[in-house]
PDB file with SEQRES, HELIX, SHEET and CRYST1 records, atoms N, CA, C and O in Angstrom:
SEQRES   1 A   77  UNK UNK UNK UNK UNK UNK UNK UNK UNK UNK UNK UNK UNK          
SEQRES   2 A   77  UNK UNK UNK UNK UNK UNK UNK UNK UNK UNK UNK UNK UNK          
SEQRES   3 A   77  UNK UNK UNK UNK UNK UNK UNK UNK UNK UNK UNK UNK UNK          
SEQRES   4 A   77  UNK UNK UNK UNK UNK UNK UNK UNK UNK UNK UNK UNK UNK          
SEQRES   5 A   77  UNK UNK UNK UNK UNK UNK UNK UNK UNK UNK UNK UNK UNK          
SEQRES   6 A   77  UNK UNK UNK UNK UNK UNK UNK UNK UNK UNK UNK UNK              
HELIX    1 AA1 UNK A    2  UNK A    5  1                                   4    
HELIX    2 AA2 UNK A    9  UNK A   23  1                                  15    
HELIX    3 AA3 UNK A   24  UNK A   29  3                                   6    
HELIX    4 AA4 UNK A   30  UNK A   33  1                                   4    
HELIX    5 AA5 UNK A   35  UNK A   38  1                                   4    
HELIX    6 AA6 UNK A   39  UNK A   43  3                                   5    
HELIX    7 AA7 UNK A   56  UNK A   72  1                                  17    
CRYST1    1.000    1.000    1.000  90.00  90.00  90.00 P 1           1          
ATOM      1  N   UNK A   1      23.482  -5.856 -29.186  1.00  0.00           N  
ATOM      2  CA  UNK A   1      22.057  -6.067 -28.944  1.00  0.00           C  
ATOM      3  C   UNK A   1      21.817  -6.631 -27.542  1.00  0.00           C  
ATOM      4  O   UNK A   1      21.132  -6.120 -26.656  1.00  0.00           O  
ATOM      5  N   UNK A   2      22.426  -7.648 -27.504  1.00  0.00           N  
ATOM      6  CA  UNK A   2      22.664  -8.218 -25.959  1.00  0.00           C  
ATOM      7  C   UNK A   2      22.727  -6.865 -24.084  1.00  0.00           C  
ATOM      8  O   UNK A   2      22.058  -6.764 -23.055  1.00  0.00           O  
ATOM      9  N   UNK A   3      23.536  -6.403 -24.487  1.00  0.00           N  
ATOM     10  CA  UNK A   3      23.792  -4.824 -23.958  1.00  0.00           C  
ATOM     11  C   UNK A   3      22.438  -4.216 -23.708  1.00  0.00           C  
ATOM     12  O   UNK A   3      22.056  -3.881 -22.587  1.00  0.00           O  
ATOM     13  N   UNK A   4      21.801  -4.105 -24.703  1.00  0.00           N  
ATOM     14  CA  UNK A   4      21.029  -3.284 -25.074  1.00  0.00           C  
ATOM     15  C   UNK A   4      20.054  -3.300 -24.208  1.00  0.00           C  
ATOM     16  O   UNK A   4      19.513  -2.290 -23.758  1.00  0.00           O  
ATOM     17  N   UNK A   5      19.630  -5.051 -23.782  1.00  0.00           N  
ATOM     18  CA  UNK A   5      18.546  -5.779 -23.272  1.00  0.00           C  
ATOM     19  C   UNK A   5      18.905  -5.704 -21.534  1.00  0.00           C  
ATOM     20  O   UNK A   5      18.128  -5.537 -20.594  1.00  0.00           O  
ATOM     21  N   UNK A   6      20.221  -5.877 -21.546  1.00  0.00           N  
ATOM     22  CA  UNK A   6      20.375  -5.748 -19.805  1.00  0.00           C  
ATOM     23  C   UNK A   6      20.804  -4.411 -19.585  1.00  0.00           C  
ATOM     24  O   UNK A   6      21.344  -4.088 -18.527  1.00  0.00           O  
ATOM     25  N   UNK A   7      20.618  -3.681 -20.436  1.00  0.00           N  
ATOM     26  CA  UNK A   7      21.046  -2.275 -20.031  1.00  0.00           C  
ATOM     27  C   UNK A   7      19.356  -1.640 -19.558  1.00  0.00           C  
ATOM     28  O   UNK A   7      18.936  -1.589 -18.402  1.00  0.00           O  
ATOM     29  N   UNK A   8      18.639  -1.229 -20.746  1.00  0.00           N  
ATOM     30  CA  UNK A   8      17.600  -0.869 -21.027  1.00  0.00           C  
ATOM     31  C   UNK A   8      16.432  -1.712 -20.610  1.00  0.00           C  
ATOM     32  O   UNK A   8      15.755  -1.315 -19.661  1.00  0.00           O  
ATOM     33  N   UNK A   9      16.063  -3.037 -21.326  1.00  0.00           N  
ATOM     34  CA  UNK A   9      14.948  -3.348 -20.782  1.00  0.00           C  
ATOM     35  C   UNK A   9      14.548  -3.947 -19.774  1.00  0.00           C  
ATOM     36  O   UNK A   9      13.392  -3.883 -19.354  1.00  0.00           O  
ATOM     37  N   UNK A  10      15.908  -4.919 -19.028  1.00  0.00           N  
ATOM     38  CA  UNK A  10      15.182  -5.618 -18.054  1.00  0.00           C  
ATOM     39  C   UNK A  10      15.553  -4.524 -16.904  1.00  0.00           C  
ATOM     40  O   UNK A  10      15.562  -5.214 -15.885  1.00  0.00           O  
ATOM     41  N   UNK A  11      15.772  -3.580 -16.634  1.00  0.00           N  
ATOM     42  CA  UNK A  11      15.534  -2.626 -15.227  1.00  0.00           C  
ATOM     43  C   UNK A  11      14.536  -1.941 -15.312  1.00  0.00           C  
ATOM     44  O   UNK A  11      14.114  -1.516 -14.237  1.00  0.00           O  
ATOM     45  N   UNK A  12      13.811  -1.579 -16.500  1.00  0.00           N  
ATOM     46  CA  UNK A  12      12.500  -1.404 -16.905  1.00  0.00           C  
ATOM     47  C   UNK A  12      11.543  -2.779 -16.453  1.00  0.00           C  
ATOM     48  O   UNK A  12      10.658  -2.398 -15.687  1.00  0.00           O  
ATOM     49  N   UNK A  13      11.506  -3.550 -16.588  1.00  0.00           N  
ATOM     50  CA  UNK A  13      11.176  -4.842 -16.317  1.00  0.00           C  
ATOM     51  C   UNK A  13      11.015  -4.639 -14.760  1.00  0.00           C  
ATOM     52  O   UNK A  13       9.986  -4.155 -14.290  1.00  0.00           O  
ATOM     53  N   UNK A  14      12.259  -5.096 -13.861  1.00  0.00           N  
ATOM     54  CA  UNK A  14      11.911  -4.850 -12.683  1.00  0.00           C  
ATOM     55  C   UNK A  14      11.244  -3.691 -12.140  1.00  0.00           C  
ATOM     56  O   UNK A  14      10.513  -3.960 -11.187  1.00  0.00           O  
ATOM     57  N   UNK A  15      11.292  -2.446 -12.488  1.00  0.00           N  
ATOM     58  CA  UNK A  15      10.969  -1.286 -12.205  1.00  0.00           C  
ATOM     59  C   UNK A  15       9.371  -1.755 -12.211  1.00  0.00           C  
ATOM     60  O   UNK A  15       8.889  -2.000 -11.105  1.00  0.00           O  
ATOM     61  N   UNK A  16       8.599  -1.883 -13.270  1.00  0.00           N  
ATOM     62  CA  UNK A  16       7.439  -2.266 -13.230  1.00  0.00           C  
ATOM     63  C   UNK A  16       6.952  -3.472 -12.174  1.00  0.00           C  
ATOM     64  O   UNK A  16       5.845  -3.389 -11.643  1.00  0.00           O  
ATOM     65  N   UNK A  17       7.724  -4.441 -11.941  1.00  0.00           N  
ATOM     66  CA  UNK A  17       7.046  -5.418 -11.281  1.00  0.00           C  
ATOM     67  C   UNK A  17       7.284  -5.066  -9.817  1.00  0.00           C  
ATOM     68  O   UNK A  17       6.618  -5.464  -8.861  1.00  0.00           O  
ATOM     69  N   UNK A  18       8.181  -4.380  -9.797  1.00  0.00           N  
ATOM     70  CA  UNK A  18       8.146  -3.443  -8.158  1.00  0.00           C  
ATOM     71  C   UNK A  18       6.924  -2.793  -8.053  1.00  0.00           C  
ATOM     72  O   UNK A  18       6.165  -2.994  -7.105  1.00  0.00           O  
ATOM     73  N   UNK A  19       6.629  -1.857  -9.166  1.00  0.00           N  
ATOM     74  CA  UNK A  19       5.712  -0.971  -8.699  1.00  0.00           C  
ATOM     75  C   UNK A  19       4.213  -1.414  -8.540  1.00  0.00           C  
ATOM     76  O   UNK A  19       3.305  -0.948  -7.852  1.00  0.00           O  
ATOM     77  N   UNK A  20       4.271  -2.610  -9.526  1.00  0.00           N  
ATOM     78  CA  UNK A  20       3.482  -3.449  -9.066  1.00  0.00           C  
ATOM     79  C   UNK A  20       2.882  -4.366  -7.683  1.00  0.00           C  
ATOM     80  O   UNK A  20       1.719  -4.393  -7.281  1.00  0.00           O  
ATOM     81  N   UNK A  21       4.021  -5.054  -7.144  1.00  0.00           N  
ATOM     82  CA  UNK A  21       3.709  -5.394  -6.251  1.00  0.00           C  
ATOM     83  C   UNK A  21       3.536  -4.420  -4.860  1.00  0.00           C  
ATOM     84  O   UNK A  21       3.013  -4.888  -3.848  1.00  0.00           O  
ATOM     85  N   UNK A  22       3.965  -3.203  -4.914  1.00  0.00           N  
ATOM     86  CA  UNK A  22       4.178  -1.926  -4.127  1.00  0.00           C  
ATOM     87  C   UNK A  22       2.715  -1.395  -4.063  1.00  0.00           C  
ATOM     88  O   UNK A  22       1.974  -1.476  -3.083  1.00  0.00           O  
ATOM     89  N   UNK A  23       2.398  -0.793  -5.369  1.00  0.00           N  
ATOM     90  CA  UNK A  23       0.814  -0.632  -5.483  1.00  0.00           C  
ATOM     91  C   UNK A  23      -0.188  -1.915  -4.861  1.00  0.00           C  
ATOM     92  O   UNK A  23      -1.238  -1.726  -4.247  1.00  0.00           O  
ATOM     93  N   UNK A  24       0.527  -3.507  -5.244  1.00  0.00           N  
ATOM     94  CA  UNK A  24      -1.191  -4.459  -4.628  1.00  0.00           C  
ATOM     95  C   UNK A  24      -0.608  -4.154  -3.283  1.00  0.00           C  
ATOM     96  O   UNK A  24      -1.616  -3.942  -2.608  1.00  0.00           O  
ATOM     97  N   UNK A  25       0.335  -4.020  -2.572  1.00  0.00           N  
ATOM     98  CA  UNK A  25       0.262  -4.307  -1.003  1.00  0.00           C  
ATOM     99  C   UNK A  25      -0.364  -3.167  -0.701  1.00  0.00           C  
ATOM    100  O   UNK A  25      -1.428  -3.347  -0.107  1.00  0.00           O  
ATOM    101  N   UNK A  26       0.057  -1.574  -0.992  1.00  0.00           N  
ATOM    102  CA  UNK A  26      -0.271  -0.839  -0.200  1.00  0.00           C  
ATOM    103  C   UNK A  26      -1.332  -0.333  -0.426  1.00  0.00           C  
ATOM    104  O   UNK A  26      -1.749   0.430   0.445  1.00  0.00           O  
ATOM    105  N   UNK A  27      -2.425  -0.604  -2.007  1.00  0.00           N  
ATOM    106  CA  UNK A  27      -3.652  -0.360  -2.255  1.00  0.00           C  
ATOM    107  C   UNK A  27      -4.616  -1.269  -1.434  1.00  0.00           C  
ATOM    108  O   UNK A  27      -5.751  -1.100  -0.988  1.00  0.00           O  
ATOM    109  N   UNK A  28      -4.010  -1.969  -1.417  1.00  0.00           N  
ATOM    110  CA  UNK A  28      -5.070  -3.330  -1.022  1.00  0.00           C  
ATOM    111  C   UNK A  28      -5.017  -4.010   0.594  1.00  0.00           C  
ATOM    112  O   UNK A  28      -5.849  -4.062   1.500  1.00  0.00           O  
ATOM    113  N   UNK A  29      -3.919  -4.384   0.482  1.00  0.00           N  
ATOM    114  CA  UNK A  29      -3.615  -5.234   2.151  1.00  0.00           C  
ATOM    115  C   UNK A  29      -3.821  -4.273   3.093  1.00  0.00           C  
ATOM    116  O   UNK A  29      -4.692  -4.396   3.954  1.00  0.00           O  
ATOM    117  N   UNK A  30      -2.914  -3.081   2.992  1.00  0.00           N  
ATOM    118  CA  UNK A  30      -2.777  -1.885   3.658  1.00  0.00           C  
ATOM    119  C   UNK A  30      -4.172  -1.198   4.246  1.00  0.00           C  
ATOM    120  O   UNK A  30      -4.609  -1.079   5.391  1.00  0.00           O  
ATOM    121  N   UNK A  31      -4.666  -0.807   2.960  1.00  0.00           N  
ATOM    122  CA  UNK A  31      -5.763  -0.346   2.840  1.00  0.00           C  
ATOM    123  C   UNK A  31      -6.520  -1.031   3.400  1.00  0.00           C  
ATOM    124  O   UNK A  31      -6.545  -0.684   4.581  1.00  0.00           O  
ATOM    125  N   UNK A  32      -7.365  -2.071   3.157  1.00  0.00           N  
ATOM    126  CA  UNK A  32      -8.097  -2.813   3.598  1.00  0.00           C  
ATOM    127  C   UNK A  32      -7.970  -3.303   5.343  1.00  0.00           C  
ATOM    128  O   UNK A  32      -8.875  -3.740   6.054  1.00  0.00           O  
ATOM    129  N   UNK A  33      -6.664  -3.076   5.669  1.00  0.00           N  
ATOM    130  CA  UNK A  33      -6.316  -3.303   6.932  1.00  0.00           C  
ATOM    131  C   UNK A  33      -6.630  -2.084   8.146  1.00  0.00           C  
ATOM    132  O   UNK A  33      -7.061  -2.215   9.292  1.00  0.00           O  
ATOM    133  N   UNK A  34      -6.231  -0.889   7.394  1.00  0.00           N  
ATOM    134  CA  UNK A  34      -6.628   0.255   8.160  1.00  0.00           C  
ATOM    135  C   UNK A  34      -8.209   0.753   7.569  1.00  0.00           C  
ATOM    136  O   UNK A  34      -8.407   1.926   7.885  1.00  0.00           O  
ATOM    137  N   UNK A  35      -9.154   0.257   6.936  1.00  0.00           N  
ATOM    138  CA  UNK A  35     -10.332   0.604   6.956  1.00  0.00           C  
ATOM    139  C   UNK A  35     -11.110   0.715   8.338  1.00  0.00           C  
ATOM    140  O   UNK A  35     -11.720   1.582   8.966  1.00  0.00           O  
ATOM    141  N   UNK A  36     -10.775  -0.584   8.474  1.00  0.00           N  
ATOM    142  CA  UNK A  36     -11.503  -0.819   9.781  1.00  0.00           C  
ATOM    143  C   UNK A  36     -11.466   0.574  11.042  1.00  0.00           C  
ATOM    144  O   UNK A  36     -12.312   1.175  11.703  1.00  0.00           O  
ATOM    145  N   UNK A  37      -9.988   0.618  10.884  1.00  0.00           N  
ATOM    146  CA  UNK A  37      -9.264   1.161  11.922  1.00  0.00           C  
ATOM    147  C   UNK A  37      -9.754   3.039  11.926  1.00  0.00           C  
ATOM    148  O   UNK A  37      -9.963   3.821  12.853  1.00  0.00           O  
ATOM    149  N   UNK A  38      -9.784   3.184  10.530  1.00  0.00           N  
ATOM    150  CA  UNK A  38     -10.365   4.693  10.440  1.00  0.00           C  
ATOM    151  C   UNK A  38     -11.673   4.668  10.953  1.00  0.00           C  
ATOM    152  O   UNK A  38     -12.153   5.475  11.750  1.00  0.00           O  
ATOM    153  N   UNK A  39     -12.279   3.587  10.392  1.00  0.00           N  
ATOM    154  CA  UNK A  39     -13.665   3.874  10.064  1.00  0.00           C  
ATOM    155  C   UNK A  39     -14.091   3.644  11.823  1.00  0.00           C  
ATOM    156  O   UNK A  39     -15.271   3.953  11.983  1.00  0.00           O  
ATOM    157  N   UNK A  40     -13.511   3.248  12.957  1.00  0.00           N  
ATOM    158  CA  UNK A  40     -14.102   3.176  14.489  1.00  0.00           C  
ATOM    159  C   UNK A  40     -13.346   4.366  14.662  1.00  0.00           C  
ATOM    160  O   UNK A  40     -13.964   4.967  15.541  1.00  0.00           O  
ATOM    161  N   UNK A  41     -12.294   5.107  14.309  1.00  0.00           N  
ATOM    162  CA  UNK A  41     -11.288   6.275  15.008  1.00  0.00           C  
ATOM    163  C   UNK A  41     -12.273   7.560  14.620  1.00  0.00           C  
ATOM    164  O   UNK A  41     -12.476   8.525  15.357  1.00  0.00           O  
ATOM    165  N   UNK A  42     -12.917   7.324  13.113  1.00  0.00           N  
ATOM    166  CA  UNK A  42     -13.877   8.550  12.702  1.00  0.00           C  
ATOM    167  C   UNK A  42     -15.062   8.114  13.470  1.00  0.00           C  
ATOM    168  O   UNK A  42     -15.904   9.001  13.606  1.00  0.00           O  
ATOM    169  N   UNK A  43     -15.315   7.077  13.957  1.00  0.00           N  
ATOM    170  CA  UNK A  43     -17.343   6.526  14.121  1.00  0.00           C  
ATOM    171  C   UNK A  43     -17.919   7.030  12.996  1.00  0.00           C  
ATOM    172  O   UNK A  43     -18.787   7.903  13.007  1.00  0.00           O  
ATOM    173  N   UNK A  44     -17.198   6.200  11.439  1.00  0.00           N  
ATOM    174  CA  UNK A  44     -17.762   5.612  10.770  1.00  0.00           C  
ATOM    175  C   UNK A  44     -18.276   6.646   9.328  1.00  0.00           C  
ATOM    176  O   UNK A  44     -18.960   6.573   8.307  1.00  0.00           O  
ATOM    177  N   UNK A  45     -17.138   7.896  10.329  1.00  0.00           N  
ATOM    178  CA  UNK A  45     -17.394   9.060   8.999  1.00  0.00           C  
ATOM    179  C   UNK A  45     -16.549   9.019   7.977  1.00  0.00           C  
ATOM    180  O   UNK A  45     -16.884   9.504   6.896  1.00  0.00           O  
ATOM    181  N   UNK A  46     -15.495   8.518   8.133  1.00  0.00           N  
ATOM    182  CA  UNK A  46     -14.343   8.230   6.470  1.00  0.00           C  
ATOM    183  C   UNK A  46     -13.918   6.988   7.260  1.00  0.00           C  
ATOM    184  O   UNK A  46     -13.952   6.622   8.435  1.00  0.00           O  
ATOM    185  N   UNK A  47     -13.375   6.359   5.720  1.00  0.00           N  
ATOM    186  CA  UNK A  47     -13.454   6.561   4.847  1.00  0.00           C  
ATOM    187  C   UNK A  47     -15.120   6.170   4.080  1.00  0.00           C  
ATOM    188  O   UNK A  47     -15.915   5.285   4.395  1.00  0.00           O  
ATOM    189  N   UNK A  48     -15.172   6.750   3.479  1.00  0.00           N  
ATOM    190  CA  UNK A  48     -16.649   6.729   2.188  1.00  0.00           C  
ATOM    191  C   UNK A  48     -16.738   5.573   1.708  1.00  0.00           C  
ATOM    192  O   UNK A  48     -17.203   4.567   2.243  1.00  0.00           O  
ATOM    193  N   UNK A  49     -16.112   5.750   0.281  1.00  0.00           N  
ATOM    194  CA  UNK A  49     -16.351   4.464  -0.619  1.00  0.00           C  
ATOM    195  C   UNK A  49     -14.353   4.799  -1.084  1.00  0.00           C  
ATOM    196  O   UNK A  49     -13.630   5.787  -1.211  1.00  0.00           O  
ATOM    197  N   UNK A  50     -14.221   3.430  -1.182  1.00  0.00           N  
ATOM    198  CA  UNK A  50     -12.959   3.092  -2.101  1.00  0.00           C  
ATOM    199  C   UNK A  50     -12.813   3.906  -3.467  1.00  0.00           C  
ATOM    200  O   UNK A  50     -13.661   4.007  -4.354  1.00  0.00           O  
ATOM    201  N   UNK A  51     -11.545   4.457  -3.424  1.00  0.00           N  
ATOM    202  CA  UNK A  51     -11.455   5.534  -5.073  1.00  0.00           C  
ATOM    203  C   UNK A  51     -12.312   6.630  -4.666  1.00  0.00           C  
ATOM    204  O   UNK A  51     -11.520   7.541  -4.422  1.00  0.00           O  
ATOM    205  N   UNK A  52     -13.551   7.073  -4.446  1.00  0.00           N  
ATOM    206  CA  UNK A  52     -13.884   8.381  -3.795  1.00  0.00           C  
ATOM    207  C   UNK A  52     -13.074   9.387  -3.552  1.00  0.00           C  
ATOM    208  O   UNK A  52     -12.977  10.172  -4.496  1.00  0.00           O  
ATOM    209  N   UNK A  53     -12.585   9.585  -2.810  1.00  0.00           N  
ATOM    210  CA  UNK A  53     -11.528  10.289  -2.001  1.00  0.00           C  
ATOM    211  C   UNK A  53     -10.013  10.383  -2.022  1.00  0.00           C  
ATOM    212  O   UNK A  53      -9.603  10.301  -0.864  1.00  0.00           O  
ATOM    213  N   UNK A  54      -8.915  10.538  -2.993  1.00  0.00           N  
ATOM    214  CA  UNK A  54      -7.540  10.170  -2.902  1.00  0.00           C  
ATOM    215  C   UNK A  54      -7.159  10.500  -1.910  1.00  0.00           C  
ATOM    216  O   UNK A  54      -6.693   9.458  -1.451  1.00  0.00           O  
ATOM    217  N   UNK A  55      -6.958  11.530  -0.939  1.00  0.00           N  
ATOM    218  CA  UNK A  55      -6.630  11.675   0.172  1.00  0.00           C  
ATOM    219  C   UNK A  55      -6.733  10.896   1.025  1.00  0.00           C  
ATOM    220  O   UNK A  55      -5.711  10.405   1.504  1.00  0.00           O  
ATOM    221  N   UNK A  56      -8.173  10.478   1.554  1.00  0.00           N  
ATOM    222  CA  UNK A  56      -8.406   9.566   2.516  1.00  0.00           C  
ATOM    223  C   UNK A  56      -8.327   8.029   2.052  1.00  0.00           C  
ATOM    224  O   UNK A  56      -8.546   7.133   2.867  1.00  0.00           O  
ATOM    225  N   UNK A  57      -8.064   7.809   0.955  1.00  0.00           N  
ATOM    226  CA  UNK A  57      -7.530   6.704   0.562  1.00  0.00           C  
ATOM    227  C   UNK A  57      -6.222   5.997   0.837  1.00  0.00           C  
ATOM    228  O   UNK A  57      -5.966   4.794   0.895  1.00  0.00           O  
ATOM    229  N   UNK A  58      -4.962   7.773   1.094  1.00  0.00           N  
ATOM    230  CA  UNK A  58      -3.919   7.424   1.153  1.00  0.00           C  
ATOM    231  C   UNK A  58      -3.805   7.709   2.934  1.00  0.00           C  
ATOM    232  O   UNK A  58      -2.928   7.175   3.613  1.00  0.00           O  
ATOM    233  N   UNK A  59      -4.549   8.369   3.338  1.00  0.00           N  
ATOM    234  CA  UNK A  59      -4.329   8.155   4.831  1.00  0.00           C  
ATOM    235  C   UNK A  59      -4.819   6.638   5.158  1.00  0.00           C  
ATOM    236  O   UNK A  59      -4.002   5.935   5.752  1.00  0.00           O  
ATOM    237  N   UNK A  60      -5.938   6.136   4.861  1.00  0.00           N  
ATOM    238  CA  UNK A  60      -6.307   4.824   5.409  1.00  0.00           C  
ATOM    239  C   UNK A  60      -5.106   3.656   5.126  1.00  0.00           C  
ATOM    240  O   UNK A  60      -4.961   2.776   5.975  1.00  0.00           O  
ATOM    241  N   UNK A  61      -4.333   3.667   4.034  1.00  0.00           N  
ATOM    242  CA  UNK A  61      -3.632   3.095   3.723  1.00  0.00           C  
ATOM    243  C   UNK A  61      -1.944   3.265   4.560  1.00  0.00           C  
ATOM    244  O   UNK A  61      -1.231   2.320   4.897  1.00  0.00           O  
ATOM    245  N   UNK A  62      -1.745   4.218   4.673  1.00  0.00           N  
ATOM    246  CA  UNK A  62      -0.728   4.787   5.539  1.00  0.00           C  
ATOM    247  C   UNK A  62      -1.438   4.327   7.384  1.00  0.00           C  
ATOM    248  O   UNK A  62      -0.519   4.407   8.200  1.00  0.00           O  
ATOM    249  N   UNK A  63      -2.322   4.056   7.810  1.00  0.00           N  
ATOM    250  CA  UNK A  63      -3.200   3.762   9.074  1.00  0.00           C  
ATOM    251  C   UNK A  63      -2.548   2.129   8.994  1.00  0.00           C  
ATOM    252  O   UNK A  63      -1.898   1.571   9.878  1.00  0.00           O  
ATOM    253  N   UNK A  64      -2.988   1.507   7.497  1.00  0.00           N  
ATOM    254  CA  UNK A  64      -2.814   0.228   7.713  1.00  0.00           C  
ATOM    255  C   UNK A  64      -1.721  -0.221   7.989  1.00  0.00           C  
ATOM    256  O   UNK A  64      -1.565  -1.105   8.832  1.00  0.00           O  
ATOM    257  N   UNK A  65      -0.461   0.496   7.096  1.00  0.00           N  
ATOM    258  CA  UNK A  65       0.972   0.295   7.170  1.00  0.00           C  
ATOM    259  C   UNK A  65       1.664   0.447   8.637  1.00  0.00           C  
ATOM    260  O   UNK A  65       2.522  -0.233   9.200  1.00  0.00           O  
ATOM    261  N   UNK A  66       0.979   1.560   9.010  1.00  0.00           N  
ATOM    262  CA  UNK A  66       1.106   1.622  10.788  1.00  0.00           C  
ATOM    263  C   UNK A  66       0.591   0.389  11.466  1.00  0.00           C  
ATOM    264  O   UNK A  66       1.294  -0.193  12.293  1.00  0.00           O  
ATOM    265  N   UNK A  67      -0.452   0.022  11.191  1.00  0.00           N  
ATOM    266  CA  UNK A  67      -0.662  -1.369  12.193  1.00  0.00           C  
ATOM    267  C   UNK A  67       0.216  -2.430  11.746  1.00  0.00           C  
ATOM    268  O   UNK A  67       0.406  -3.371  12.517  1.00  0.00           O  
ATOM    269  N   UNK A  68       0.645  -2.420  10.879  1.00  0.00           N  
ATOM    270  CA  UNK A  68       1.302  -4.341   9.935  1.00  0.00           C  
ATOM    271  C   UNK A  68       2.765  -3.561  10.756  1.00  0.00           C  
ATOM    272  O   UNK A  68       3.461  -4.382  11.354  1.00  0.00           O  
ATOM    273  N   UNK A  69       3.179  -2.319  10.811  1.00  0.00           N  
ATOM    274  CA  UNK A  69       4.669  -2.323  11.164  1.00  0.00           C  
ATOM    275  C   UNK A  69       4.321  -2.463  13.175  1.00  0.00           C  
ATOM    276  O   UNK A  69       5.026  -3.330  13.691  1.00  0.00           O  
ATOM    277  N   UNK A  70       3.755  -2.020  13.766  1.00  0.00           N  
ATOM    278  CA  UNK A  70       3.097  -2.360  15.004  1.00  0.00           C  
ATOM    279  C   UNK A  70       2.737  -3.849  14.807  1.00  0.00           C  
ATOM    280  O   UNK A  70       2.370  -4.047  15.965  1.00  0.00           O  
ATOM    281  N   UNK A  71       2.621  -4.678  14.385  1.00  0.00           N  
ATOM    282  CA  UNK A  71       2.048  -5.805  14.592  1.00  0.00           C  
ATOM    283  C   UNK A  71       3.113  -6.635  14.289  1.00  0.00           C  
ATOM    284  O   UNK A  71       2.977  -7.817  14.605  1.00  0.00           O  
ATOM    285  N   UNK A  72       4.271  -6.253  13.682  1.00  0.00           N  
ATOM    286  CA  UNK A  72       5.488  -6.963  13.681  1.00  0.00           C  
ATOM    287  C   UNK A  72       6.320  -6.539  14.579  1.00  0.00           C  
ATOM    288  O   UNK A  72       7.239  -7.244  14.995  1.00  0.00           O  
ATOM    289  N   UNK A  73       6.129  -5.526  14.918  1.00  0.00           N  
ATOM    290  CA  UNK A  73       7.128  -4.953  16.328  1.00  0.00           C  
ATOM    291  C   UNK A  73       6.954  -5.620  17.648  1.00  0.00           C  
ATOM    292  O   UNK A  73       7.823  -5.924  18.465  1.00  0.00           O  
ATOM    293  N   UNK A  74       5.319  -5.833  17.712  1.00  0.00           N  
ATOM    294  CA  UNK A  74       5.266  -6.830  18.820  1.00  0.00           C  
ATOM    295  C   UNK A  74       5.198  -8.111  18.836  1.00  0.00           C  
ATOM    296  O   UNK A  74       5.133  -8.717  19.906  1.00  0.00           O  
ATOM    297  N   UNK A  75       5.201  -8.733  17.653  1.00  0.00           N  
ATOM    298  CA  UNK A  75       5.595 -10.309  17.591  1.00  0.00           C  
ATOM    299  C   UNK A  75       7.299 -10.051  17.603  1.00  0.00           C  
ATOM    300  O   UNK A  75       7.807 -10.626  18.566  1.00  0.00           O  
ATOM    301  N   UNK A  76       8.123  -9.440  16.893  1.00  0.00           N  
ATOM    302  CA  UNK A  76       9.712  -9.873  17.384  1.00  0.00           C  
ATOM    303  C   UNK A  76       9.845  -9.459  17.979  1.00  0.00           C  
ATOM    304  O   UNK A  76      11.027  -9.118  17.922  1.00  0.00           O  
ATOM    305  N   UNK A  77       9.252  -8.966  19.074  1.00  0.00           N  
ATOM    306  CA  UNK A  77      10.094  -8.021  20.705  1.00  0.00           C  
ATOM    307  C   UNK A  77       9.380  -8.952  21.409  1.00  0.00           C  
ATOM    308  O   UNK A  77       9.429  -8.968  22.639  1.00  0.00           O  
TER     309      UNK A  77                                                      
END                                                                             
């Protein structure tokens, strides 16, 4: 039974709380970080509204991830 639990459930366990914390950064921090950044690069034509759009949801979010990895590149260099 013991087996059973570190075999099966707790990598299930982590698996979820990864994807968890994976989804709040890159839904949220990410996102919220490159809003800005689309929304002056379009003048203010996307993104729309939040959830609207999956596409431009995942580009704005991928925008943000670009600035946080740029914004650590030039604080350690």
């Amino acid at each position: 039974m013991g087996e059973l639990i570190f075999e099966l459930v707790l990598p299930a366990i982590g698996r979820f709380i990864v994807f968890l914390l994976v989804e709040l950064l890159f839904q949220t921090i990410f996102y919220f970080t490159g809003y800005p950044i689309v929304k002056m690069l379009t003048l203010g034509v996307y993104p729309k509204v939040m959830g609207e759009s999956e596409g431009s949801d995942n580009v704005t979010s991928i925008i943000g991830l670009m600035v946080w990895v740029a914004l650590i590149v030039v604080f350690i260099a």
